[in-house]
FIPAMAR-445491 format. One record per residue: residue in one letter; x negated, y, z negated of N, C-alpha, C, O in turn. Coordinates in steps of 0.2 Angstrom, whole numbers, plus 5000, padded with zeros to 4 digits. Layout:
// residues N
AXYZXYZXYZXYZ ...
END
This chain:
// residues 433
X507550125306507050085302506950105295506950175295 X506950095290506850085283506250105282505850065284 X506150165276505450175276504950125273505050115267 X504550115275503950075270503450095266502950135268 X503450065260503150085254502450065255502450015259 X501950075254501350045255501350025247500849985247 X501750035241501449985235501849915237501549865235 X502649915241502849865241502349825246502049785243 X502249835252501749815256501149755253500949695255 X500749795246500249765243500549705238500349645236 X501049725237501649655232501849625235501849565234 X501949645242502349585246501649525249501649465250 X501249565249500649525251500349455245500249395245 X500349515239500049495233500349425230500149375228 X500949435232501449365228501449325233501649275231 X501349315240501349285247500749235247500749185250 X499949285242499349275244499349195238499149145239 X499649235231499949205224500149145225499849095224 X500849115228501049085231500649035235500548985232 X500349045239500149025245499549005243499248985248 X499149005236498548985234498748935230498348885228 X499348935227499648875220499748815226499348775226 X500148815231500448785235499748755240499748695240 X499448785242498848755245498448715241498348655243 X498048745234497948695229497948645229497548605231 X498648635226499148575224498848495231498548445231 X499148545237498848495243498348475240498348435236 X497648525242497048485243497048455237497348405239 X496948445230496948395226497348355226497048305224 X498048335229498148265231498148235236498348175236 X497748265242497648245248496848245251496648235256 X496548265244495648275245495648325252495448295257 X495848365252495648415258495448485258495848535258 X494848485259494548555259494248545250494348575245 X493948485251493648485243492948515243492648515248 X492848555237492148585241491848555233492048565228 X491348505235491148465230490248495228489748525232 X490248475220489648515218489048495220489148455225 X488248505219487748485222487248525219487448585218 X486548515218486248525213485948585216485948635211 X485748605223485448645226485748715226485348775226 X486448715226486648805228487348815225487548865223 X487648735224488348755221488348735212488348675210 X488448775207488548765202489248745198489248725192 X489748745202490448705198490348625196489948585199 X490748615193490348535190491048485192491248445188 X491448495197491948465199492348495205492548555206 X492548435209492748465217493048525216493348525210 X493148575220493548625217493948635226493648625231 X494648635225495048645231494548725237494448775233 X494348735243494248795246494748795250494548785256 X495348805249495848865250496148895252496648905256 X495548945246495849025247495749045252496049095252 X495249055260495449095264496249095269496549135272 X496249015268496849005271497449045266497749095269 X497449045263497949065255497849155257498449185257 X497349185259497349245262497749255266498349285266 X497449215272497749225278498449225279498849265281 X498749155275499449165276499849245272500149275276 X499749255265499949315263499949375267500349425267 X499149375272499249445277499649405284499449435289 X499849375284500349355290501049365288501549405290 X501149325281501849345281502149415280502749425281 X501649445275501849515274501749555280502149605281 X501349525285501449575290502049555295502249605299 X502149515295502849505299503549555295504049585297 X503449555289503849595286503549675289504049715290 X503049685290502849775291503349755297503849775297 X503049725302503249735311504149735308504449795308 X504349695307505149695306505449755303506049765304 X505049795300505249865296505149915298505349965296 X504649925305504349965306504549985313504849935315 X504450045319504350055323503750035326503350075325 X503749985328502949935332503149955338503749955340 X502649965341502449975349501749945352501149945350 X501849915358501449895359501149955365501549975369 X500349985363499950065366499850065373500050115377 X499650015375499650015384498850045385498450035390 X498650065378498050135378498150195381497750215385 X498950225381498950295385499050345378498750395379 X499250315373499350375368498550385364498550425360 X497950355366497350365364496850375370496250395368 X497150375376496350395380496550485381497050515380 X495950495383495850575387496450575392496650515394 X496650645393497250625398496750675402496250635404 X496650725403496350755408495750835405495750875399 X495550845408494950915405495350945400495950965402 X495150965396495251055392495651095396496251095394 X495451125401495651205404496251155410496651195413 X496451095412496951065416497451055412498051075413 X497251025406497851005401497951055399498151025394 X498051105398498251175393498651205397499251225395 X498451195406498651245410499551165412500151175413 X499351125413500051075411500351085408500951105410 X500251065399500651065394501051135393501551135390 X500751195396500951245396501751275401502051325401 X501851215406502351215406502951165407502851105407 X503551185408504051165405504251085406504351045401 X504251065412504251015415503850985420503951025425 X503450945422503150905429502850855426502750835420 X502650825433502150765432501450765432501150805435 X501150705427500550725427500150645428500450595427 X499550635429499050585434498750585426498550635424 X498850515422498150495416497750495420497650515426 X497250485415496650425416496650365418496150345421 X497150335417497150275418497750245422498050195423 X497650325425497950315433498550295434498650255439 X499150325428499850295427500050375427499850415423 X500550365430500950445432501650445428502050405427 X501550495425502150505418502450575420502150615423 X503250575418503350645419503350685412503250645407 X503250745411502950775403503650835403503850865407 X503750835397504250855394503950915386503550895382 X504050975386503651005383504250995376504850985378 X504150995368504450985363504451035361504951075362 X504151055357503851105353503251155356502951155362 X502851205349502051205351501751155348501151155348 X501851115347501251055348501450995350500950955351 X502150975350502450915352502650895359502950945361 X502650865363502750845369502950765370502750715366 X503550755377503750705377503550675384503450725388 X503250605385503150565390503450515391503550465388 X503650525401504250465401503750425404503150435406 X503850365403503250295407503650295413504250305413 X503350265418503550235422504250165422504650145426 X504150155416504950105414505350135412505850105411 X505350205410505750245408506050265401506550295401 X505650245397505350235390505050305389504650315393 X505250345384505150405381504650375374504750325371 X504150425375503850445368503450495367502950525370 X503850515359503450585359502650585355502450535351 X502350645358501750635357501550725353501850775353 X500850705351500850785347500150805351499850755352 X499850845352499350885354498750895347498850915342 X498250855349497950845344497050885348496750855352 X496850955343496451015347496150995341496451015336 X495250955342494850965338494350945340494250885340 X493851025344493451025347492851005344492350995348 X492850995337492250965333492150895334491650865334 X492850855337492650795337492850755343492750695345 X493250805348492950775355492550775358492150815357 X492450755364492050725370492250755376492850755379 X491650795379491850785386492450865386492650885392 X492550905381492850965381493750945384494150975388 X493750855380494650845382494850845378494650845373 X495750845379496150855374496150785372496150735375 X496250775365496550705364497250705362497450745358 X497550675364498350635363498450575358498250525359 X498950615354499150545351499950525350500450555352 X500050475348500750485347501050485340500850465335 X501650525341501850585334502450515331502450495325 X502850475336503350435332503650455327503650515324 X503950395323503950425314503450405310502850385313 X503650395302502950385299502950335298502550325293 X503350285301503450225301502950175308502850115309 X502850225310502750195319502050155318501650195315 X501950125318501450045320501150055328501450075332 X500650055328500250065334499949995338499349995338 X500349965340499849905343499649905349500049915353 X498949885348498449895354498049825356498149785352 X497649815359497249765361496849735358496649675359 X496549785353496149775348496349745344496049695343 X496949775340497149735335497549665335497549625330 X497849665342497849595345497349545342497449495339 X496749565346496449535348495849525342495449475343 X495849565336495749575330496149485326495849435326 X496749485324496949455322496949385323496849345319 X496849385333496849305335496049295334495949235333 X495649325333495049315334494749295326494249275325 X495249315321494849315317495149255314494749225310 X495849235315496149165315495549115318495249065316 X495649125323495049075327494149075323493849035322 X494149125321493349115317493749055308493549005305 X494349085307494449025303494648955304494448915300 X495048945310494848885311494248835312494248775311 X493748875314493048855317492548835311492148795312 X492848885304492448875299492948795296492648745295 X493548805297493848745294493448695295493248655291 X493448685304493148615303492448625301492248565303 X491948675298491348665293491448645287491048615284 X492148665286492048655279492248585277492148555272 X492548555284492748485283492048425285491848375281 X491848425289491648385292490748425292490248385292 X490848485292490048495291489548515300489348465303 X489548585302489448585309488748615309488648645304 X488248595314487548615313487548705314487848745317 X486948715310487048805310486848835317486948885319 X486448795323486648835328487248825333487448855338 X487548775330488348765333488648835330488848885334 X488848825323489048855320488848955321489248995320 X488248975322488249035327488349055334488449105335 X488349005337488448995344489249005344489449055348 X489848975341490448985340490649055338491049105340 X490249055332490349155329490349195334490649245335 X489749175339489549215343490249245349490449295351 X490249175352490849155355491749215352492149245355 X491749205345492249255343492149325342492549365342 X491349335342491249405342491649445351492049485354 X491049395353491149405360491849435364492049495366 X492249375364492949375365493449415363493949435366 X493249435356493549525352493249565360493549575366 X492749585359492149655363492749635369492949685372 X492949595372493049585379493749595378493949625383 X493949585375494949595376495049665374495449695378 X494649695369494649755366494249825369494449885367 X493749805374493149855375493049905368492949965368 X493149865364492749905358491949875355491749815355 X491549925353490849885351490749965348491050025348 X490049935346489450005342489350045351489350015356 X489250095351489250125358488550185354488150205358 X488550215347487950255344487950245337488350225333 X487450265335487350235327487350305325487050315319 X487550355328487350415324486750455323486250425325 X486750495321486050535320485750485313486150485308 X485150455314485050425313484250455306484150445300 X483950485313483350545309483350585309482850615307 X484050635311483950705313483750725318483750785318 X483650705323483450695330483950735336483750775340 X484650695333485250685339485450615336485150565333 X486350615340486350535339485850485346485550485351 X486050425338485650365344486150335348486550305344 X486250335354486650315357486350255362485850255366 X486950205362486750135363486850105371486550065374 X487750135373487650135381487950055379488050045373 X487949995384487949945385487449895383487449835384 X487149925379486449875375486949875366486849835361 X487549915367487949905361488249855363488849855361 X488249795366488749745365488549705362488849675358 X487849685364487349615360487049655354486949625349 X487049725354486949745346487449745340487249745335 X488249745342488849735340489049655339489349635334 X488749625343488949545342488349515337488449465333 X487649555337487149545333487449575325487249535321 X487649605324488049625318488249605316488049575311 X489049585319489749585316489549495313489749475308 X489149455318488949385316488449385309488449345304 X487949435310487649435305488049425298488149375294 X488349505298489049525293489349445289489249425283 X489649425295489949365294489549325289489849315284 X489049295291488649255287488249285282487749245280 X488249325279488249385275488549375269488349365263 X489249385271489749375264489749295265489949275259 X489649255270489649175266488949165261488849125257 X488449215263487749175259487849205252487549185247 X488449275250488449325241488949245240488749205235 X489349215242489849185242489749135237489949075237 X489049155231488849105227489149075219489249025216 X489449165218489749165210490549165211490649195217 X491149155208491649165208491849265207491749305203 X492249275214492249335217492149365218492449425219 X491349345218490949385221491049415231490949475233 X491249375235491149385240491849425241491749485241 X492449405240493149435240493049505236493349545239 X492849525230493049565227492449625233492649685233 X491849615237491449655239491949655248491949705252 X492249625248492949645254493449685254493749715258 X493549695247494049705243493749795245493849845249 X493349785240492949865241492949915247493149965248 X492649855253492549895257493349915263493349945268 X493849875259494349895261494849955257495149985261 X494849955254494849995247494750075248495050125248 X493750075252493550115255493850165259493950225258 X493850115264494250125270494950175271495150215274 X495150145265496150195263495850235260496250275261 X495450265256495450275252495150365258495450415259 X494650355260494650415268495150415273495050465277 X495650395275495850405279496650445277496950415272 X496650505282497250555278497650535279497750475282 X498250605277498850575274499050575281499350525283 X498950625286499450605293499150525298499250515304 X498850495295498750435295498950345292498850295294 X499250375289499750335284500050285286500150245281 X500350265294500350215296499850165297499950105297 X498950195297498650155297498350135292497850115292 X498850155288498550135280498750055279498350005277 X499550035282499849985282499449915284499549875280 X499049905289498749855291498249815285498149755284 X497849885282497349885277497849855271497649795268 X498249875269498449855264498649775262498849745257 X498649755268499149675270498449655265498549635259 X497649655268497149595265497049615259496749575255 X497149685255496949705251497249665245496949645240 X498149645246498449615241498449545243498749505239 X498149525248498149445249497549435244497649405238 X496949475245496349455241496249485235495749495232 X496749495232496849535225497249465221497149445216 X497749435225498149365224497649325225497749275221 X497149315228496749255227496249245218496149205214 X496149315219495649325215495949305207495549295202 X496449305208496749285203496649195202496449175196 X496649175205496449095205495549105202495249105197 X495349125208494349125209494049145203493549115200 X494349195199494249225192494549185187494249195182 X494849145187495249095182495649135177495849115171 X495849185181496249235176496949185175497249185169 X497249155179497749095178497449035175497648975176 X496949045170496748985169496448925171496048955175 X496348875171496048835174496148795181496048735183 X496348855185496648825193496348885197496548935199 X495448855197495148885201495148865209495248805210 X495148915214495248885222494648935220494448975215 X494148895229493748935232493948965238494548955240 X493449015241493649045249493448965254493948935256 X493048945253492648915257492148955263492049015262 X491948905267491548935271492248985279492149025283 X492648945278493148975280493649045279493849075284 X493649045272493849115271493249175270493249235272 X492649145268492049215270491849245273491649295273 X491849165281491749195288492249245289491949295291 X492849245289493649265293493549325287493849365290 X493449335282493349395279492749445280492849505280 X492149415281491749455285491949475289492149535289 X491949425295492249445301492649505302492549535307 X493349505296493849575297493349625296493249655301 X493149635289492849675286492249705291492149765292 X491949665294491449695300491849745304491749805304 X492249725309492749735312492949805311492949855315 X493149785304493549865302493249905301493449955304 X492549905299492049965300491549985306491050025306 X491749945312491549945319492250005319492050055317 X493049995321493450005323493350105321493250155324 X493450095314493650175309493050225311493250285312 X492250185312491850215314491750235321491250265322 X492050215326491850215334492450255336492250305339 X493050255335493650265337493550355337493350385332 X493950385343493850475343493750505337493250535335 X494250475337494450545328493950485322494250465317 X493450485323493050425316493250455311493350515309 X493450385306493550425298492850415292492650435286 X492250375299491650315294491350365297491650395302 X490450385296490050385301489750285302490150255298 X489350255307489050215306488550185300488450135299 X488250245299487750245291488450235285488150205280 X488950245284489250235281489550185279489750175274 X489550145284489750085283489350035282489549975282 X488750065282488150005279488150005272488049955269 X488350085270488450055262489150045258489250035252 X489550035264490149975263490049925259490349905253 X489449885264489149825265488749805262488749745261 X488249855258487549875255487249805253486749785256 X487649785248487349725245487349665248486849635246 X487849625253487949565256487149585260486549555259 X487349645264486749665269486049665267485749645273 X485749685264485149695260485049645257484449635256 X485449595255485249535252485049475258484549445259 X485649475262485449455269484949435273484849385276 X484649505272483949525278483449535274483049565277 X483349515269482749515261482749445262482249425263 X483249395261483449315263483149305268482749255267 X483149325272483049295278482149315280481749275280 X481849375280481149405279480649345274480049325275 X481149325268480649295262480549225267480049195269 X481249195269481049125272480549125277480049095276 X480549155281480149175286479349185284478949145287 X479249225281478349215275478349165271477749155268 X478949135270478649065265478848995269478948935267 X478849025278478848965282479348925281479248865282 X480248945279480648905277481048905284480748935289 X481748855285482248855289482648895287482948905281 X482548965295483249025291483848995288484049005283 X484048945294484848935292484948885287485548885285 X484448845283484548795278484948855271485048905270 X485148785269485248845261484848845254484648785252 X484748885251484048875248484348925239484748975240 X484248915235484248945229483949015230483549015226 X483849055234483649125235483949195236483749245239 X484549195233485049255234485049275228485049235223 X485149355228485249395220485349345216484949335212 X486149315216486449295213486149245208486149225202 X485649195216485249135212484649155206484549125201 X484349225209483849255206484049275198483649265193 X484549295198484849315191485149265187485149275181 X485449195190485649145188485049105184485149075179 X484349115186483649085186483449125181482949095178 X483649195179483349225173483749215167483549225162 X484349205168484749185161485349215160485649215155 X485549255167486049285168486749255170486849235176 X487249265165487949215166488249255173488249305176 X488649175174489049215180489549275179489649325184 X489949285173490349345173489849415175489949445180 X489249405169489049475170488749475178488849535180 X488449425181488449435189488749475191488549535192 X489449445190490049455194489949545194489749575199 X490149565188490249625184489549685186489549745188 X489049645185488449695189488549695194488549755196 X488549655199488649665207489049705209488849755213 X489649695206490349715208490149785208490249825213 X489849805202490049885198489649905204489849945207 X488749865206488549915210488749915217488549975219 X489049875221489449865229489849925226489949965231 X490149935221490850025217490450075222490550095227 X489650065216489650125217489250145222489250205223 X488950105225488750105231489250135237489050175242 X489750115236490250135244490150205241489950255245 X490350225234490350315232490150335233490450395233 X489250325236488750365237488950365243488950415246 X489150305248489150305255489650365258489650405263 X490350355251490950385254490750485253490850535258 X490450515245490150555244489750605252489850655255 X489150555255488650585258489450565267489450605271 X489650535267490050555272490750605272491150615277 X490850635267491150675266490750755265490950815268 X490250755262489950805260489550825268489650885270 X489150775271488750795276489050715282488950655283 X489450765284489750725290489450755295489750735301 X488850785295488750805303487850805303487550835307 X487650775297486950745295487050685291487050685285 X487250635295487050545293486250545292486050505288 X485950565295485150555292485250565284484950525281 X485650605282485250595273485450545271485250525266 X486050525273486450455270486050395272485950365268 X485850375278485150345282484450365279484050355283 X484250395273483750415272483950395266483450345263 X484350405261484750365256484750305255484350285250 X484950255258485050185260484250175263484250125266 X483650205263483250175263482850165256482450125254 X483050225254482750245246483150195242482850165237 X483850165242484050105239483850035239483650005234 X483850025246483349965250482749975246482849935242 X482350005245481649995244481849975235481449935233 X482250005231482450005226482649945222482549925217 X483149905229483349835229482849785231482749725229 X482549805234481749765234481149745228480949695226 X481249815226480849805219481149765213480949725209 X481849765214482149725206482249655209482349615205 X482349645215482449575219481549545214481549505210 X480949575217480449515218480249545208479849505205 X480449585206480349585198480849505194480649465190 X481449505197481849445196481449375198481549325196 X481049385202480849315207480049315200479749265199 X479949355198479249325194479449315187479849335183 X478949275187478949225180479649185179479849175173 X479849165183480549095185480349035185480648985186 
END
C-alpha cells in the first residue's frame, strides 16, 4: 500500500467538499430544494439561500474516505487488538515465552508468537496473523492489565464497531434532519428521533460516558450504567447546540472545525493512523466554508438543520470516543471547552426561556449572536469574535489537559469561572436593547 499523506487526505477531501457544494447548489436553485427561505424572527438573509452544505460535507468525507480505505491497510478489529487480554503478572509470564496458546477475554483462543521485546504476533482462529506491540503504562491502565494494541504499518486503519457505527448513525441523524429541513418535524419528534440515533451508536458500540473524571478533587465521578441516559442526554443536547449558534454565516462549521482541529492537534505522533479519519471532516468543512463565507463570492449555501445536527452529532461523538477510550488523549472536562460556546450558550438559552415562561423548543431571537446582532454588531465581526474566543477557549482547555492531566478539577473549576464570566457579558448585552 502506498503511503498516505495526511495534507493529501485534507485536499482530497477539500476539493470533494468544493465540488460537491457548486453541484448541489446549482440543484436546489433549479429545483427549489432544501431552500431555506428568510423570516423575520431568527433568519436574517433576505433571499432563499440553498441549505446544502451538510450534504456537500458528507459527500466530501465519503469520498475521500473511500480513497483512505483503498490506500490503506483497513482491517476490520473484532475488538481483540483493544481489550485487556489477561492480568499483569499472567501476561508477562506468557508473552515471555516463545511460543503457545493463550484464552482472551473475549474468549477466543489465539496461538502467540514472540517478535521482538516488544512486538508479538497473533494467529486468529481463521488463520490470519497480526502483529501486535506490548503497550506497559501503568499510569493509565485498569485493573493492573496489559493493554495490546496493534503495531501493523503506519498505514493501518483500525475498523471497529464504533466507527461503523459512528458513520451510519451519523448519516442517519442527516437524513432525519433532511426531512426538517424539507417538510418541517415537531421538536419532540424531532428529539425523540435524535434520541433514537444516539441510542443505537451506545448499542452497536458499548461506547458512552462511563466517568467525568475528577471533577472536585474528590476522585473520579464515575457513572457505572447511569452513563448511557447521561451520554444520550449529551450527545443530543450537543447536537441541538450547534443548530441553535448556527445563526451567523460559519459560525456553527468553523466551531466544528476547532474542535476537530483540537483533537489532531493532541494526539501523537505513534498515533497517526488516527489522525486520518479526523482529517476527512476537517477539509470537507474548510470546502464548505468557502461558500458560507462568500469568500467565492456571491454563492452563499447554508449547513441547514441537517448539516448542524450530523455535525454536532460527529463532533459530540468525537469527544465521548478520544476521552473514554484506554489510552484517553481528552480528559472529559476538556472537552467541554472544545464545546464552550455552543454549550454555555445552550443552557443559558434554555434557563432564560424557562424564567420568562417561554417554549424551550420554539425558536426565539435569544442567542449570543442574536444578542450582539441587537446591539449593533455586524455579522463578520460576530463571526470573528466568537470564533477567536471558541480558539482560545480550546487552548485553555488543551493547556490545563496537558499541564494537569491528573487534576481536571482545575480545568472544571476554570470553566466555571468562564461560565460565570459568559453570564455577566450575555445579560450586559440583553440591557438597554
Amino acid at each position: 500500500m502506498i503511503k498516505i499523506i495526511p495534507a493529501a487526505l485534507f485536499f482530497l477531501s477539500f476539493f470533494a467538499s468544493l465540488i460537491s457544494n457548486a453541484i448541489l447548489r446549482q440543484f436546489s436553485l433549479q429545483n427549489s430544494f432544501l431552500i431555506d427561505s428568510p423570516n423575520d424572527q431568527t433568519k436574517f438573509h433576505q433571499k432563499g439561500t440553498p441549505a446544502t452544505g451538510g450534504i456537500a460535507i458528507s459527500i466530501g468525507i465519503i469520498f475521500s474516505g473511500l480513497f483512505l480505505f483503498a490506500f490503506t491497510d483497513s482491517k476490520y478489529d473484532l475488538d481483540i487488538s483493544t481489550d485487556k487480554f489477561v492480568s499483569g503478572s499472567e501476561f508477562e509470564k506468557t508473552i515471555n515465552e516463545s511460543s503457545l496458546k493463550m484464552t482472551l477475554d473475549n474468549n477466543v483462543e489465539v496461538e502467540i508468537e514472540r517478535f521482538d521485546d516488544s512486538s508479538f504476533t497473533i494467529t486468529l482462529p481463521s488463520g490470519e496473523k497480526r502483529l501486535y506491540r506490548i503497550y506497559v503504562d501503568q499510569n493509565s491502565l485498569k485493573n493492573d492489565s496489559y493493554m495490546v494494541l496493534e503495531k501493523g504499518s503506519e498505514n493501518q486503519i483500525r475498523i471497529t464497531n464504533f466507527s461503523i457505527g459512528l458513520f451510519f448513525f451519523t448519516l442517519l441523524v442527516q437524513f432525519v434532519m433532511v426531512f426538517d429541513d424539507l417538510w418541517g418535524l415537531k421538536p419532540l419528534t424531532k428529539l425523540f428521533l435524535q434520541t433514537i440515533c444516539v441510542g443505537g451508536l451506545i448499542f452497536v458500540s458499548d461506547m458512552y460516558i462511563d466517568s467525568l473524571g475528577d471533577l472536585f478533587g474528590y476522585g473520579d465521578i464515575v457513572l457505572g450504567l447511569y452513563g448511557i441516559p447521561f451520554t444520550i442526554f449529551c450527545v443530543v443536547g450537543i447536537m441541538n447546540a450547534f443548530n441553535m449558534i448556527d445563526g451567523i454565516n460559519g459560525l456553527c462549521a468553523s466551531m466544528c472545525l476547532i474542535c476537530f482541529v483540537a483533537i489532531i492537534y493532541v494526539i501523537n505522533a505513534d498515533s497517526i493512523p488516527s489522525l486520518f479519519p479526523l482529517i476527512l471532516p476537517v477539509g470537507s468543512i474548510v470546502g464548505f466554508l468557502m461558500y458560507n463565507l462568500g469568500i467565492l463570492g456571491d454563492r452563499t449555501v447554508f449547513l441547514g438543520d441537517n448539516g448542524s445536527n450530523s455535525l454536532g452529532f460527529l463532533c459530540a461523538w468525537v469527544l465521548i470516543y478520544f476521552s473514554s477510550i484506554e489510552n484517553a488523549v481528552i480528559s472529559p472536562v476538556t472537552a467541554l471547552w472544545l464545546v464552550a460556546i455552543p454549550f454555555v450558550d445552550a443552557v443559558g438559552v434554555i434557563f432564560s426561556r424557562i424564567l420568562n415562561k417561554l417554549k424551550i423548543l420554539n425558536a426565539y431571537r435569544d442567542h449570543i449572536h442574536h444578542k450582539m446582532l441587537n446591539r449593533g454588531f455586524s455579522d463578520e465581526l460576530i463571526f470573528s469574535l466568537l470564533v477567536f474566543l471558541s480558539g482560545f477557549l480550546a487552548f485553555v482547555g488543551l493547556y490545563f489537559n496537558k499541564n494537569f492531566p491528573d487534576q481536571s478539577f482545575y480545568s472544571f473549576y476554570a470553566f466555571l469561572i468562564f461560565w460565570l464570566c459568559y453570564y455577566l457579558i450575555v445579560k450586559r448585552l440583553s440591557n438597554n436593547v
